[in-house]
PAZAPA-4460 file (N, C-alpha, C; in steps of 0.05 Angstrom, whole numbers, plus 32768, in hexadecimal, padded with zeros to 4 digits):
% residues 138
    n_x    n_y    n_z   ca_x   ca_y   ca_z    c_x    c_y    c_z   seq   type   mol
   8011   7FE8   8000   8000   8000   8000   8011   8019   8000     1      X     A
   8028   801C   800A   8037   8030   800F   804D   8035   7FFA     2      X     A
   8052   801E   7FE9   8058   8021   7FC5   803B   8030   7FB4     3      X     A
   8021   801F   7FBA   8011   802E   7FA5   800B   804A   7FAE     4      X     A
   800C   8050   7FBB   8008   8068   7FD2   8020   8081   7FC5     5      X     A
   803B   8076   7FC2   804F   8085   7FBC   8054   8088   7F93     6      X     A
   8050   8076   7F88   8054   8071   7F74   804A   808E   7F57     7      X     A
   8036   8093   7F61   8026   80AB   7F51   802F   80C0   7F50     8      X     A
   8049   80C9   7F64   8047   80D8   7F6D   806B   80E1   7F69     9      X     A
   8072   80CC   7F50   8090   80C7   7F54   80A0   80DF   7F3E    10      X     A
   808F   80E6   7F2B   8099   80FD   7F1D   8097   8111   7F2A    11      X     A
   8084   8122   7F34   807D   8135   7F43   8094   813F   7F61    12      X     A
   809E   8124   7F5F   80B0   811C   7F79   80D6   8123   7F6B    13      X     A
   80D5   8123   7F57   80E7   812C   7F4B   8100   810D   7F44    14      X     A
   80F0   80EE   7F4A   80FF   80D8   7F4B   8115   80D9   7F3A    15      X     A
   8133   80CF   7F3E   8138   80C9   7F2E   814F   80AD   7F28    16      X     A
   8153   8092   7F1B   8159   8083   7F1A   813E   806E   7F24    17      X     A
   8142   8051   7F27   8134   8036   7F31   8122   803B   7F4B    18      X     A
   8131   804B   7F5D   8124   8049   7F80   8107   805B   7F72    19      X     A
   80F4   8059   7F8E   80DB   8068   7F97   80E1   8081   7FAB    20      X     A
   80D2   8096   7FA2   80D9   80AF   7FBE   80CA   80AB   7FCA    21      X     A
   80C5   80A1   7FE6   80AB   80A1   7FFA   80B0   80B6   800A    22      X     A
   8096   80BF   8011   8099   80D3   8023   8088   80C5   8046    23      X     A
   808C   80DA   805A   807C   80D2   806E   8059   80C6   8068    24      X     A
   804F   80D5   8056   8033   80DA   8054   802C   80BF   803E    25      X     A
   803E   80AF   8038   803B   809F   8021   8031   8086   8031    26      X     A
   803F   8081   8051   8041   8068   805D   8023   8061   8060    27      X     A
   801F   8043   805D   800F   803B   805E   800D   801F   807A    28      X     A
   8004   8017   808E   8000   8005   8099   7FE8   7FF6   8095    29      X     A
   7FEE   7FDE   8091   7FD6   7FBE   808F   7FC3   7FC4   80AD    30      X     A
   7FB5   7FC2   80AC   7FA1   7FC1   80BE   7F90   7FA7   80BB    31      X     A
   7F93   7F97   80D2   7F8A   7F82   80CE   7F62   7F85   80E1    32      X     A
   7F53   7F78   80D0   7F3A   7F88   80E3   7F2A   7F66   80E1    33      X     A
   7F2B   7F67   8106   7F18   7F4A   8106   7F00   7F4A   8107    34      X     A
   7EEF   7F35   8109   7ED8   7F2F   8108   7ECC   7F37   812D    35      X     A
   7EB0   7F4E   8121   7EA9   7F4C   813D   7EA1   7F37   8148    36      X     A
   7E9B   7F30   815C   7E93   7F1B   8171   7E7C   7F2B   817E    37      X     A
   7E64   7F1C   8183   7E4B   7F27   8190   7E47   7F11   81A6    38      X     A
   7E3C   7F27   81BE   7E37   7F0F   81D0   7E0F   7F13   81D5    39      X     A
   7E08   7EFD   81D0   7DE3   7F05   81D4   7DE1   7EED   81EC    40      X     A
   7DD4   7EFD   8201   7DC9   7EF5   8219   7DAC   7EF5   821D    41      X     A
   7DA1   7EDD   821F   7D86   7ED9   8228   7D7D   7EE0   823E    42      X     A
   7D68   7EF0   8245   7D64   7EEF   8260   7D41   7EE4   8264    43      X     A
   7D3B   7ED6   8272   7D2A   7EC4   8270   7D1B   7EC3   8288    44      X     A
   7CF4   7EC7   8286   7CEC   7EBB   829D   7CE6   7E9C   82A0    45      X     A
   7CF4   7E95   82B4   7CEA   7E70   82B7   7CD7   7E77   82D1    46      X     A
   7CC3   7E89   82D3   7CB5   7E84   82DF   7CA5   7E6B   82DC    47      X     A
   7C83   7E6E   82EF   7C76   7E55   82EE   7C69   7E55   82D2    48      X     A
   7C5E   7E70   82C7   7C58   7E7B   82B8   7C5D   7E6D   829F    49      X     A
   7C7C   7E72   8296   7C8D   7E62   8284   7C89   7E48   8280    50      X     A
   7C89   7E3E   8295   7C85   7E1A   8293   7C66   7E13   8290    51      X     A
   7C57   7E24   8294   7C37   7E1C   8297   7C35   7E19   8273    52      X     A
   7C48   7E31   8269   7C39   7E2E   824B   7C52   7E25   823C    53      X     A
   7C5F   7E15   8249   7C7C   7E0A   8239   7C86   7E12   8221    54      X     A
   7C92   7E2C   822E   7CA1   7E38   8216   7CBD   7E41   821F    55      X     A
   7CCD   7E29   822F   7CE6   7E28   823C   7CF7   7E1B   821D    56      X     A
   7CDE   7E00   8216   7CF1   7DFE   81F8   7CF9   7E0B   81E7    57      X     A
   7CE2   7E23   81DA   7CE7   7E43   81C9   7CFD   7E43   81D2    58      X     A
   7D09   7E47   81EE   7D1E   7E5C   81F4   7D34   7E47   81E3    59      X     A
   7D2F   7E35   81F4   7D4D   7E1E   81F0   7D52   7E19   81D3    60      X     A
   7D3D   7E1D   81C5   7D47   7E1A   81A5   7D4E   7E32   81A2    61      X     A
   7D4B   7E4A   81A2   7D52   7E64   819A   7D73   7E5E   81A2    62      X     A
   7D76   7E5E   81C0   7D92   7E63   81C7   7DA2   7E51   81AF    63      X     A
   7D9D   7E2A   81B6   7DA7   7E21   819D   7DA1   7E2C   8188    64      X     A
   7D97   7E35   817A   7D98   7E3E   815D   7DB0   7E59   815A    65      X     A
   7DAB   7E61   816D   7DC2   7E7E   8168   7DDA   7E71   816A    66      X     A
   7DDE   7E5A   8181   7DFE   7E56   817F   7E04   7E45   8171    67      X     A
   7DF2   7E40   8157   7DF3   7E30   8141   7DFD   7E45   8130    68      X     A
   7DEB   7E54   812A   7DFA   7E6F   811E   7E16   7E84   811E    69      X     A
   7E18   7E7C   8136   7E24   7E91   8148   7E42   7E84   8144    70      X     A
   7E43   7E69   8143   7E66   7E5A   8141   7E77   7E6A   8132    71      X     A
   7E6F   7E6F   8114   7E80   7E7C   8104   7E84   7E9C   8108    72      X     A
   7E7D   7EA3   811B   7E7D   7EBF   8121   7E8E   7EBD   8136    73      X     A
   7E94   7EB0   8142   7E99   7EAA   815E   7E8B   7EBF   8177    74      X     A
   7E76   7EBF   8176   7E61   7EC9   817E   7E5D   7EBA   8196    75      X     A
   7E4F   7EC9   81B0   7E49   7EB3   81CD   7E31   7EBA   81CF    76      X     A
   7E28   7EA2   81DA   7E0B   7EA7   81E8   7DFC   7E9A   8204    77      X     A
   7DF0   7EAA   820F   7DEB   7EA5   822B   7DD2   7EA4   8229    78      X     A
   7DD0   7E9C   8249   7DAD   7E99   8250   7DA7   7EA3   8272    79      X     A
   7DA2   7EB5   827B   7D99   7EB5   829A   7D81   7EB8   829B    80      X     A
   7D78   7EA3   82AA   7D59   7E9D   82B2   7D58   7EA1   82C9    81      X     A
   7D3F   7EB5   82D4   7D37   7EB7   82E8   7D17   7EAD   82FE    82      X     A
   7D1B   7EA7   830F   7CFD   7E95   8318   7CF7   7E9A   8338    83      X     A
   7CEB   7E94   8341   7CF0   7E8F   8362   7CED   7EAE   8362    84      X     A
   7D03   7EAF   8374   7D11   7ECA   8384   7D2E   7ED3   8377    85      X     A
   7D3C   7EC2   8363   7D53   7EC5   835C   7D5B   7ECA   833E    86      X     A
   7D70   7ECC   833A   7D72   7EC1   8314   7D87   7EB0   831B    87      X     A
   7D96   7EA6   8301   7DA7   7E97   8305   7DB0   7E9B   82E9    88      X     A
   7DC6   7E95   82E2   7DD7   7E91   82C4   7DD3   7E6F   82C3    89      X     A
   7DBD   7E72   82B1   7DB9   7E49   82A2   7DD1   7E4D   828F    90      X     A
   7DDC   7E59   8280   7DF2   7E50   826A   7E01   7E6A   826D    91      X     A
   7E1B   7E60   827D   7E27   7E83   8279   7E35   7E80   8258    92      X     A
   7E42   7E99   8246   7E42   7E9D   8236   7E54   7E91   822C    93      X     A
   7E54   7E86   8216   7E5A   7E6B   820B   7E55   7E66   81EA    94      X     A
   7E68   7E5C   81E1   7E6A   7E5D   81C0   7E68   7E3A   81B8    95      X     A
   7E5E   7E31   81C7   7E69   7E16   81CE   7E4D   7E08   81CF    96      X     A
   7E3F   7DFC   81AF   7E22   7DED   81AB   7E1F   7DDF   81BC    97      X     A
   7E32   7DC7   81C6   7E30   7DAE   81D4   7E32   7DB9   81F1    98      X     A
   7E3A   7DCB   8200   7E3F   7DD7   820F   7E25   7DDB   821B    99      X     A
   7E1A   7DE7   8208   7DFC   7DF6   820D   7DE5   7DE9   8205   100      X     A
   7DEE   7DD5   8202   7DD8   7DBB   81F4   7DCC   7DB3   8216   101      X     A
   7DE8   7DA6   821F   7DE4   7DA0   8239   7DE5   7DA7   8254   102      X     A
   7DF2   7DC0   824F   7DE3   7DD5   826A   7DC5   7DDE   8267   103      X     A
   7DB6   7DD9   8258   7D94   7DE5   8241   7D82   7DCE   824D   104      X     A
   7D90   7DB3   824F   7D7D   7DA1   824F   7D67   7D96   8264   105      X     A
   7D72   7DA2   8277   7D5C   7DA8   8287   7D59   7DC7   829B   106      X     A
   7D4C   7DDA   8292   7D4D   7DF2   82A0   7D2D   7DEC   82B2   107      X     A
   7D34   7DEF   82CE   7D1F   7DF5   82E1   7D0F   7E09   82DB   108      X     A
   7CF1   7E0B   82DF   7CDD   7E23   82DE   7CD3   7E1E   82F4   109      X     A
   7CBC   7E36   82F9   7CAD   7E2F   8311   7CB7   7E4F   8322   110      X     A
   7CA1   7E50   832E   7CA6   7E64   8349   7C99   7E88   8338   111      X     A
   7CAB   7E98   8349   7C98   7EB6   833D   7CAF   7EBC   8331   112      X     A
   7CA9   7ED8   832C   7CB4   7EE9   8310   7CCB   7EF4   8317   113      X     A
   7CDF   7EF7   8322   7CF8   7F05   8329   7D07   7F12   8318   114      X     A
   7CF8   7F2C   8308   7D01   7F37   82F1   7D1E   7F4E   82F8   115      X     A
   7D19   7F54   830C   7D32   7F71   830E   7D45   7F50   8317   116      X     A
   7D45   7F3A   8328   7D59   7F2F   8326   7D64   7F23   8312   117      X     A
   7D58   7F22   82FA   7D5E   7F15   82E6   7D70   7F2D   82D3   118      X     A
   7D64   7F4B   82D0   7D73   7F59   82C3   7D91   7F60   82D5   119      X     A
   7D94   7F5F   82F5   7DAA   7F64   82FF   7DBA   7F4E   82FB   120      X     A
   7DB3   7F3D   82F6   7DC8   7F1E   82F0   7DCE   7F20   82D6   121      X     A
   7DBE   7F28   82C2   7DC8   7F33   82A3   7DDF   7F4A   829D   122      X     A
   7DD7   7F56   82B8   7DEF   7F6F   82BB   7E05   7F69   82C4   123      X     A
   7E07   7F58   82D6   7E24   7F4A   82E3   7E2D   7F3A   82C4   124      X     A
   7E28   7F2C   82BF   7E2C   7F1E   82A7   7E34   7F2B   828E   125      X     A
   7E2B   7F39   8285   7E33   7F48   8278   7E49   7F5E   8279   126      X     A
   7E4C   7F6D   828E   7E68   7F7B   82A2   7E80   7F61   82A3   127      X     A
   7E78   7F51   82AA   7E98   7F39   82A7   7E9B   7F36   8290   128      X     A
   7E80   7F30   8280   7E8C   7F24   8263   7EA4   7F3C   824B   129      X     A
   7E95   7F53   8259   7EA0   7F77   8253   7EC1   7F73   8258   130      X     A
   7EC0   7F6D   826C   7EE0   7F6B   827C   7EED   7F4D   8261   131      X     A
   7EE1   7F38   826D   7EF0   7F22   825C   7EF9   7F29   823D   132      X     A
   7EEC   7F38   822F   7EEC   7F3F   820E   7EDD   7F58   8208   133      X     A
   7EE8   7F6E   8210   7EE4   7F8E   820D   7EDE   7F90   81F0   134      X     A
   7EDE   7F74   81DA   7ED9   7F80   81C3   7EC0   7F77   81B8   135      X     A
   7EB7   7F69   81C8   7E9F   7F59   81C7   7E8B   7F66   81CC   136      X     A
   7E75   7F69   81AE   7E5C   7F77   81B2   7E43   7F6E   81CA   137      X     A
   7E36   7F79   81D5   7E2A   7F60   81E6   7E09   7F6E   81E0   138      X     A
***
């Protein structure tokens, strides 16, 4: 880049003999630019709610399907479900199908709605994953 950059510019430059005149303004550096990485986190009620109208499987195929998708991206994906009084991280974030195949396969429901605990466990989670890979969209 820093030949085609200089080259146009070689009469005007006063060249004379085989060499190139580069100047400061000619240099060129490779910039190498990677692929972003996205992290998508589920956050989930497993209330009683959830399990009365069984749609814990929806979730579990969605998650698998993204990190079906998501391999060649190297993309992560999580799940915190919350129920009872608490949340909890069912799959912390993870690029890893088989991984998440079988942490998925059986998620507990039941109990009440613990929604601000479910978004403050999304927030812890998210703040580490921040720290682990600052380049990672989330």
């Amino acid at each position: 880049a820093t030949v085609q950059a200089a080259a146009p510019h070689q009469r005007a430059r006063g060249r004379r003999g085989p060499g190139l005149v580069v100047r400061r303004d000619d240099l060129r550096q490779a910039s190498r630019e990677g692929r972003e990485s996205n992290l998508v986190l589920f956050v989930v009620d497993a209330s009683g709610s959830m399990a009365a109208r069984q749609r814990m499987g929806a979730v579990k195929g969605a998650v698998l399907s993204l990190l079906l998708d998501a391999y060649q991206r190297r993309d992560k994906v999580g799940l915190v479900t919350f129920r009872g009084s608490a949340a909890d991280v069912a799959l912390p974030p993870t690029s890893s199908v088989d991984a998440a195949a079988a942490r998925l396969e059986s998620l507990p429901t039941g109990g009440r709605t613990p929604l601000a605990a479910g978004l403050l466990k999304a927030h812890d989670v998210l703040r580490v994953e921040r720290l682990r890979d600052p380049a990672r969209r989330p």
